[in-house]
N, C-alpha and C positions, 0 to 999 in steps of 0.2 A: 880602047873605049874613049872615045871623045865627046862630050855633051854641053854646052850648055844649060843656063835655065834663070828666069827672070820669077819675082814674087814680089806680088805687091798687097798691102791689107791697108783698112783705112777703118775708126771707129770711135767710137767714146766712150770714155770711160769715166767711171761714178768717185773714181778719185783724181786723175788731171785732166778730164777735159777729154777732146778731140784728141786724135794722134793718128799717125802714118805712116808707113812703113815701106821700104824699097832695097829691093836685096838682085843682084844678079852675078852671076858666077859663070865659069869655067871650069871642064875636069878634064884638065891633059893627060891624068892616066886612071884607072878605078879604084885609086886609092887616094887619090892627090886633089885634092879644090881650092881655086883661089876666088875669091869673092869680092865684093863694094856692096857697101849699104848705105844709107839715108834712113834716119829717122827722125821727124820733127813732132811736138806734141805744143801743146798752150804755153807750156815754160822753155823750153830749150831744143835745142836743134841738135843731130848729130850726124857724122859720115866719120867712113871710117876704111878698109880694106882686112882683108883677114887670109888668113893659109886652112883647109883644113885637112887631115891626116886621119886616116879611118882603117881599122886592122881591127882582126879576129878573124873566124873562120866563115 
């Protein structure tokens, strides 16, 4: 199983303001995800990358 997948949201909120969101990922196998994000809002910016790991039945 191999997939990508891209996700983006954008909106404001009644506590900081405007903010926005950007996430896209990789799955090399159906349990394994590696990912990147972006997110900026009124106060601070952020990016980052991540691993995720997913088990149970």
């Amino acid at each position: 199983m191999r997939q990508g997948y891209l996700e983006a949201q954008a909106g404001v909120s009644s506590l900081s303001g405007w903010y926005a969101q950007a996430e896209g990922g990789y799955r090399p196998l159906a349990n394994l995800g590696l990912f990147g994000f972006r997110e900026a809002n009124a106060r601070e910016r952020m990016t980052g990358v991540g691993v995720r790991w997913t088990f149970g039945p």
